[in-house]
C-alpha positions in Angstrom: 0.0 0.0 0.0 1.4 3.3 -0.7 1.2 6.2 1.2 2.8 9.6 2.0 3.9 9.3 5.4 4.7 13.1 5.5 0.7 13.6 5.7 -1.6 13.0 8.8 -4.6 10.8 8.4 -6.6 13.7 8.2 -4.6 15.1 5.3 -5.7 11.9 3.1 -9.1 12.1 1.3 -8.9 8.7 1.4 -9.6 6.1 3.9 -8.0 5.8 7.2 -4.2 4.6 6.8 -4.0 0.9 7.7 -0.9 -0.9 8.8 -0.5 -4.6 8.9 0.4 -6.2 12.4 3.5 -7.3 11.2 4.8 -4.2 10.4 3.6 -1.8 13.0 3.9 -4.4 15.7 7.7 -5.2 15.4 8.5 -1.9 15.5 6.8 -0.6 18.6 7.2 -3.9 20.2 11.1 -2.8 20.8 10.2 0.6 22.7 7.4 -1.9 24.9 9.8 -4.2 25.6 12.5 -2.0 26.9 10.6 -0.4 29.3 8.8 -2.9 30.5 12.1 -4.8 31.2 13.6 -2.0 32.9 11.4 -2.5 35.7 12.9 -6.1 36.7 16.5 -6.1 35.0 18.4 -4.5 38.1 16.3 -7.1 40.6 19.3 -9.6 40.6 22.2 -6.9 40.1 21.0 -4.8 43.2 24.0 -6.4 45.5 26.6 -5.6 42.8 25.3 -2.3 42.5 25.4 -1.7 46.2 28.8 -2.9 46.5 30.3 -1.2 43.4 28.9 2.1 44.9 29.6 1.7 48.4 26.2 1.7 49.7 23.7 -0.5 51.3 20.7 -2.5 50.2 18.3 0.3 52.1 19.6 2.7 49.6 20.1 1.0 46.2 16.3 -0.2 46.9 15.2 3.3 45.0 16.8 2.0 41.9 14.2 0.0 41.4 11.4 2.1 43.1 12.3 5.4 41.3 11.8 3.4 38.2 8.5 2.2 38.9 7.1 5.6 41.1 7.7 7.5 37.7 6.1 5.5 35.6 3.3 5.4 37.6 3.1 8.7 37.9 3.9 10.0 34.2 2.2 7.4 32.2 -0.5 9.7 32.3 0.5 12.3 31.3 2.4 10.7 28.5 -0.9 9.5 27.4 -2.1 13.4 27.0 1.5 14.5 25.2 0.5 11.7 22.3 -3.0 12.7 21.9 -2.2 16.9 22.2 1.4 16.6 20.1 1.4 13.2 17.9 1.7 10.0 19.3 4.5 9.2 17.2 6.8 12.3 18.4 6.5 11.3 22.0 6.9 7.3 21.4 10.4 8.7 19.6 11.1 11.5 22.6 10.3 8.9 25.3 12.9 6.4 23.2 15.4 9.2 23.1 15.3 10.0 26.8 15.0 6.4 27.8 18.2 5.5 25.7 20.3 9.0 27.1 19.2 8.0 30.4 20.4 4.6 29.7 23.8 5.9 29.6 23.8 8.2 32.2 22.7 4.9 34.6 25.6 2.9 32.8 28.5 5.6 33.7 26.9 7.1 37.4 29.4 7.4 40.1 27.1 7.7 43.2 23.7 6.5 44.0 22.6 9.7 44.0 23.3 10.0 40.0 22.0 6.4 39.3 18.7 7.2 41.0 18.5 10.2 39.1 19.1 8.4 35.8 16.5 5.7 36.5 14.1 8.7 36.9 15.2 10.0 33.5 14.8 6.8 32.1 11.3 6.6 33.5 10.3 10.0 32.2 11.1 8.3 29.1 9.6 4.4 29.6 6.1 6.5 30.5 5.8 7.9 27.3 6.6 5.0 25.4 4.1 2.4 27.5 1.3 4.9 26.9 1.5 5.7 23.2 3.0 2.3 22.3 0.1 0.9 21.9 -1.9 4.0 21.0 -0.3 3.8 17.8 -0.9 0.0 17.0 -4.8 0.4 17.9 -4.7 3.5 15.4 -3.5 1.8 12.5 -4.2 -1.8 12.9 -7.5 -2.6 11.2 -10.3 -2.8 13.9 -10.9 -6.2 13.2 -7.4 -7.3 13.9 -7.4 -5.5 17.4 -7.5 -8.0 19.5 -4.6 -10.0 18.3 -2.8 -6.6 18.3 -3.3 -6.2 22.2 -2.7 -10.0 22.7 0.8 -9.7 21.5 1.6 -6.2 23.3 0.5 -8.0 26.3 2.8 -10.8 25.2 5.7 -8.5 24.8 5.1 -7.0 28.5 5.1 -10.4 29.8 7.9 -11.7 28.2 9.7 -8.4 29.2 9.3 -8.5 32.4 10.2 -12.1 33.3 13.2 -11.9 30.5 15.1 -9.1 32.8 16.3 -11.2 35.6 17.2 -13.9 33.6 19.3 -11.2 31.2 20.1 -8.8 33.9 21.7 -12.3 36.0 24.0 -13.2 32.6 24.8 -9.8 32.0 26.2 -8.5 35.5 28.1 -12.1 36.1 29.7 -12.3 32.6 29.8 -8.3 31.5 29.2 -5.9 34.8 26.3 -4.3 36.2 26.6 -1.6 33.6 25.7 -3.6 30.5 22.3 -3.9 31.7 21.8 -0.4 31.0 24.0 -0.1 28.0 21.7 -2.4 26.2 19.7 -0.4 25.5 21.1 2.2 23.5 21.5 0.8 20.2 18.4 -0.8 20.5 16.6 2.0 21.2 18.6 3.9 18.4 17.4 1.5 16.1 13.9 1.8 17.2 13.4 5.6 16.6 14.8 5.2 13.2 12.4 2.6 12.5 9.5 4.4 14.0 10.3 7.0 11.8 11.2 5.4 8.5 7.4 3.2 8.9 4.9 4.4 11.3 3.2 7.8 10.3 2.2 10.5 12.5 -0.7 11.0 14.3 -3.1 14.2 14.8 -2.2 17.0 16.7 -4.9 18.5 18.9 -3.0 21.6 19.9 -5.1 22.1 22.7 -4.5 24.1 26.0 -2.7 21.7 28.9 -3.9 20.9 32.1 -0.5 21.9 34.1 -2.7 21.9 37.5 -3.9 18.3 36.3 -0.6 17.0 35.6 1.3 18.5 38.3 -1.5 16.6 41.2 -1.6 13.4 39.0 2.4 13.2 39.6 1.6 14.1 43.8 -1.5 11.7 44.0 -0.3 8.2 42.3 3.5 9.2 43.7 2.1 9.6 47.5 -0.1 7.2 47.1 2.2 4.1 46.0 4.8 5.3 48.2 2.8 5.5 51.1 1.5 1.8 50.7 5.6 0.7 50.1 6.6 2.2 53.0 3.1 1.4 55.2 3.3 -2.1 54.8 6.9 -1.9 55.9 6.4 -0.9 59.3 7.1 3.1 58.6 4.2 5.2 60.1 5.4 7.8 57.4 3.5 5.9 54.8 0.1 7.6 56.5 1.4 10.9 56.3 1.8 9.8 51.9 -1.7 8.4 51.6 -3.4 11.2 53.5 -1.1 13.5 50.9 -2.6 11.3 47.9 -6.4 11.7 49.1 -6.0 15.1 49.1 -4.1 15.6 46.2 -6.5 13.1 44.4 -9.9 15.3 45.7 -8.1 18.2 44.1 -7.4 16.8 40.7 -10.7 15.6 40.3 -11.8 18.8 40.9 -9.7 20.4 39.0 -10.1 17.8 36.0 -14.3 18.6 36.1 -13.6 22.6 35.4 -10.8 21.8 32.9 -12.0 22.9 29.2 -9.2 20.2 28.3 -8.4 18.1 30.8 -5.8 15.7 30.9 -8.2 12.6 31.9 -11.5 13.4 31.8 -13.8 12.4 34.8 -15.8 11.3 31.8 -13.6 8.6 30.6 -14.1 7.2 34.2 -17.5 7.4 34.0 -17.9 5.0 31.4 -18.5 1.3 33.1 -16.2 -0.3 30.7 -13.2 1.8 31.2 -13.7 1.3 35.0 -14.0 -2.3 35.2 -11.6 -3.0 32.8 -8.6 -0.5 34.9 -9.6 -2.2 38.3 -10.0 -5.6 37.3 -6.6 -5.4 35.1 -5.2 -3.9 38.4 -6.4 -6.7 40.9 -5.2 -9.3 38.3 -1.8 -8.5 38.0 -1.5 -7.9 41.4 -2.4 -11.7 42.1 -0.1 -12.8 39.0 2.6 -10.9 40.3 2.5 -12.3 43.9 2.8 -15.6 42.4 5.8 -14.4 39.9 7.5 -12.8 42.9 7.6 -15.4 45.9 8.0 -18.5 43.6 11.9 -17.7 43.1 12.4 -17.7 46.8 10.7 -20.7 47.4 12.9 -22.4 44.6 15.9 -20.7 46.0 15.4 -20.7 49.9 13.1 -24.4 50.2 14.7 -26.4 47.6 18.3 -25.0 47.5 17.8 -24.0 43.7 21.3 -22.8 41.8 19.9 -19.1 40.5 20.6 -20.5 36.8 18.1 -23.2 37.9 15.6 -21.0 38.9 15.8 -18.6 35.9 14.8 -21.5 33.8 11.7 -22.4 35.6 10.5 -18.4 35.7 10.8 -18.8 31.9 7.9 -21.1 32.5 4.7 -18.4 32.6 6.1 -15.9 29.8 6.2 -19.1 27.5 2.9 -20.5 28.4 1.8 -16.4 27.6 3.2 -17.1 24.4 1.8 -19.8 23.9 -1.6 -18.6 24.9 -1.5 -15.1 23.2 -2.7 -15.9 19.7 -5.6 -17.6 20.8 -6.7 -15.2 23.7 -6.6 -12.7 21.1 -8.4 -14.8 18.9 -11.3 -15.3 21.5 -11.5 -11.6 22.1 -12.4 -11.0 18.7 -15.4 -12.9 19.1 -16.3 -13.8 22.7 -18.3 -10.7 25.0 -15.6 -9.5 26.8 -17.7 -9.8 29.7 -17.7 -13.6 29.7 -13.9 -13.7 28.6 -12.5 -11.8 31.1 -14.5 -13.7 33.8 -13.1 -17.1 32.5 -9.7 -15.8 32.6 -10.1 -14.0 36.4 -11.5 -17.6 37.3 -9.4 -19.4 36.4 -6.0 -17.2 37.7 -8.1 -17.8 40.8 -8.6 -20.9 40.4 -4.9 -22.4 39.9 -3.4 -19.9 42.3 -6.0 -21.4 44.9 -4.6 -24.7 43.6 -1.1 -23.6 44.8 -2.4 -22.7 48.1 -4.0 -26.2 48.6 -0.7 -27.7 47.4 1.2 -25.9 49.8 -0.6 -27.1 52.5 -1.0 -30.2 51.6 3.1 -30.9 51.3 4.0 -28.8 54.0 7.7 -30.8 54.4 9.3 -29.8 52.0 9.3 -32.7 49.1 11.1 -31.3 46.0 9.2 -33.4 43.7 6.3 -30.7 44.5 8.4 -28.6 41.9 7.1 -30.4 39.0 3.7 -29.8 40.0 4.3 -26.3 40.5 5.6 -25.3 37.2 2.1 -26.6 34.9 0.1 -25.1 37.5 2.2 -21.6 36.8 1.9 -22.6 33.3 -1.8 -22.3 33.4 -2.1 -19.1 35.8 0.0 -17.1 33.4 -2.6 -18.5 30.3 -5.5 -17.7 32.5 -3.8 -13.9 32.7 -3.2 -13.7 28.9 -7.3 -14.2 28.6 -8.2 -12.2 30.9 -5.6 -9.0 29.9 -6.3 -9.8 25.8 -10.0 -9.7 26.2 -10.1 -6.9 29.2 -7.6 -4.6 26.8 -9.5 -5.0 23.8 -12.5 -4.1 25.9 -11.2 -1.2 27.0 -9.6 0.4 24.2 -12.8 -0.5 22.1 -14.6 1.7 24.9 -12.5 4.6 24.5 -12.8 7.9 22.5 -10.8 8.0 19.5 -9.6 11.6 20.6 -8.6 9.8 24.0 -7.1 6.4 23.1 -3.3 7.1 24.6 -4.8 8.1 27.6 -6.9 5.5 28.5 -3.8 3.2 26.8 -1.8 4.8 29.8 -4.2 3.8 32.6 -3.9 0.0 31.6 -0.1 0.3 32.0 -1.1 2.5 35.2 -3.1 -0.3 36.2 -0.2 -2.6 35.3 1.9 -0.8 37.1 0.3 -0.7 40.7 -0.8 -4.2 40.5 3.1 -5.0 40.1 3.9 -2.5 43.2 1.1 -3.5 45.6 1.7 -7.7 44.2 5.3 -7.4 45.1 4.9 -5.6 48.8 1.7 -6.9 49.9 2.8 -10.5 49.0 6.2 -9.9 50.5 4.6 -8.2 53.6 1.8 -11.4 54.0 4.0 -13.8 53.6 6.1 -12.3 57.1 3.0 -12.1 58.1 2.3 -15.7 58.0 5.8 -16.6 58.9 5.5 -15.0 62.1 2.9 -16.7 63.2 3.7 -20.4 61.8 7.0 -19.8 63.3 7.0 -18.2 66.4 10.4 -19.9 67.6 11.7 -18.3 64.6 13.7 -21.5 63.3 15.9 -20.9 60.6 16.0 -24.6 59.4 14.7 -28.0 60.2 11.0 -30.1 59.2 9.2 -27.1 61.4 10.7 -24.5 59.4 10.1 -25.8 56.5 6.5 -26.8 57.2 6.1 -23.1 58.3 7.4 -22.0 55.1 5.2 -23.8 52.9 1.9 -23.3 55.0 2.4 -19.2 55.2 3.1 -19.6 50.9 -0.1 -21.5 51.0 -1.7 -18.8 53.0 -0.7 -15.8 51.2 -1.9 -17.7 48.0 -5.2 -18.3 49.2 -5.9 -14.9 50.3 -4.4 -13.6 46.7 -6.8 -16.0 45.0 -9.5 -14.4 46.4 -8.7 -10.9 44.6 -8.6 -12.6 41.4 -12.1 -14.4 41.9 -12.9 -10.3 42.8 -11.8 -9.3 39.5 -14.3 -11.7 37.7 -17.2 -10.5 39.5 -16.3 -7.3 38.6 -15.4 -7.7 35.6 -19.1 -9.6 34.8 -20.3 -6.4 35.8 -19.4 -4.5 32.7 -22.2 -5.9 30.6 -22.5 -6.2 27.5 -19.3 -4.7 25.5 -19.1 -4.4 22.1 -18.1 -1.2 20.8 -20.3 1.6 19.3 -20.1 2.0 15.0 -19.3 5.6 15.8 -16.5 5.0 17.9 -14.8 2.8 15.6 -11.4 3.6 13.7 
């Protein structure tokens, strides 16, 4: 098909410009997958880090929580720069700064300047995630849509388990700095592309909400902080979520007398969008618990090398693989409504299945391993439904002069269900622990038994947030999108 990719779509008489999967999906795919990998990469460098800049693992934790505080709080508003300047421009900014930020985290001296970097780098990652796949539900054909989010999903799974596997290799074999220095010619190569094959977008040119922007940053940045530290035993963490309620009151306000604000209340309002942000959000937070204590398990219960427990975390990105094409074919065709129920069902169901496991082997048998891993297998495919068919919901729901942002609050969505998965899992788990082990043994049948029935525990309760999800999610009705909101 030829077209002048100098012109905007409304400059064509024609019909809208229409770019096959293959193409358009490649090419974005590499800005995705960098800074969704980001996020997890430094996990299994941290104590290299710490010890190659003389500090301590209290410090070199905001490496990791800069990263993902940022992005939470800027996805947003990345969202508003692709639909107010051309989604195209700010995919290629948010490349640039992620790939100059890159180096700056390759080459810092103090932890000071690496935290500083990682922020840079998430200034960048937030407007990549948000207009990502803004720009592959703008050009794909409509009826394709579903497969198109099914493999973006895909590509954040993959991403996100891929960096400590990568990030492992590259700080043993290379140094610590590699893992950031990766992504430079990458992301070189991915501006060039974006620009040589994706056209640009419309440009609204509209006033910005500054006011909007400046207490969406203050309400999702208090607010995630404040559960981080809250759940850690630091009383400061009230003092952030009272700061995020307030700041939160005051956006909304300020987004209802906006002429152009940055997310409109009235995005919210719809039943669709709604659902499909919480229910995305509750969802990955119950994945993620599952992603983020199975390692130590492996690694702390059954004495797993690292190398041996990188291979079994390879397990739920490929089942997502696996499952991706046909999630995406089911969302094409099944009410999303019914879809995303099965898929919240059944992540509750096999992470319940774990639970019972747990307590069912509560000694310790390594053999429960290979139990483990199909069950994982098939949580992972259950997510892949539920996030194909929930995405395709959603962006099917949203205004055509709003699609980045509401692209940006399933990444926002994303995002918190990876922070509060992580800590509340973490926090649960000691929880448990405490109480199954109040001799606090370090080793022996009890301590092991302890170990396994506070997994099992923490499971169960997770599983219930997913079987959540699918009630709410069922509560979206029926779902398939309006003629005139079509592209």
């Amino acid at each position: 098909m030829d077209m002048d990719l100098n012109k905007t779509p409304e400059d064509l008489p024609s019909k809208p410009i229409i770019i096959p999967i293959r193409m358009i999906m490649p090419i974005t795919a590499i800005g995705t997958f960098m800074s969704a990998m980001d996020g997890s990469i430094v996990n299994v460098s941290l104590v290299t880090i710490a010890n190659a800049l003389n500090t301590d693992m209290e410090g070199v934790r905001w490496v990791t929580i800069i990263y993902l505080l940022m992005i939470s709080s800027l996805i947003g508003i990345g969202g508003s720069l692709g639909d107010n300047y051309g989604r195209k421009k700010i995919f290629q900014l948010g490349m640039l700064l992620f790939a100059f930020g890159s180096i700056i985290c390759a080459f810092s001296p103090t932890l000071e300047v690496l935290v500083l970097s990682r922020a840079l780098q998430a200034i960048g990652a937030a407007g990549l995630m948000a207009n990502g796949l803004a720009l592959v539900i703008t050009y794909v054909d409509p009826s394709v849509r579903g497969r198109a989010i099914g493999i973006n999903s895909l590509v954040v799974a993959t991403a996100l388990s891929t960096g400590p596997v990568l990030g492992g290799i590259l700080t043993e074999y290379v140094g610590w700095p590699s893992i950031f220095l990766i992504n430079v010619p990458v992301g070189l190569i991915g501006i060039l592309l974006v620009q040589r094959f994706i056209p640009e977008t419309t440009e609204k040119r509209v006033k910005l909400d500054y006011g909007g922007m400046i207490t969406f940053i203050i309400t999702t940045f208090s607010l995630v902080q404040g559960i981080l530290t809250l759940f850690k035993g630091e009383l400061i963490g009230v003092i952030f979520i009272v700061i995020a309620v307030i700041s939160g009151l005051i956006f909304v306000y300020i987004e209802n007398n906006h002429s152009t604000p940055m997310i409109s209340v009235r995005i919210m309002q719809d039943r669709t969008i709604l659902i499909g942000v919480i229910s995305s959000f509750l969802c990955y937070m119950v994945y993620y618990c599952v992603v983020f204590l199975l390692p130590f398990y492996y690694q702390d219960a059954l004495s797993f090398k690292q190398s041996q427990t990188g291979i079994l975390m390879v397990i739920p990105p490929l089942a997502m693989a696996i499952m991706g094409p046909f999630a995406g074919f089911f969302a094409e065709r099944i009410e999303a409504r019914r879809s995303t129920s099965l898929g919240a069902v059944s992540l509750s169901f096999f992470v319940m299945s774990l639970a019972i496991l747990f307590n069912i082997f509560p000694v310790g048998l390594r053999e429960i391993v290979f139990v483990l891993v199909p069950l994982v297998a098939f949580s992972a495919g259950s997510l892949t439904t539920f996030t194909v068919s929930n995405g395709t919901s959603v962006m099917n729901a949203a205004p055509k002069s709003d699609v980045s942002i509401v692209s940006g609050l399933i990444g926002l969505s994303r995002n918190i269900g990876f922070a509060l998965g992580t800590t509340l899992s973490s926090s649960f788990f000691t929880l448990f622990f405490t109480i199954n082990n109040p001799d606090n043994l370090t080793s022996g049948v009890k301590y092991f038994s302890s170990y396994y029935v506070s997994l099992g525990q923490t499971f169960l309760l997770f599983s219930l947030f997913a079987l959540i999800s699918a009630i709410i999610s069922y509560l979206r009705g029926s779902t398939r999108k309006k003629e005139e909101l079509m592209t």
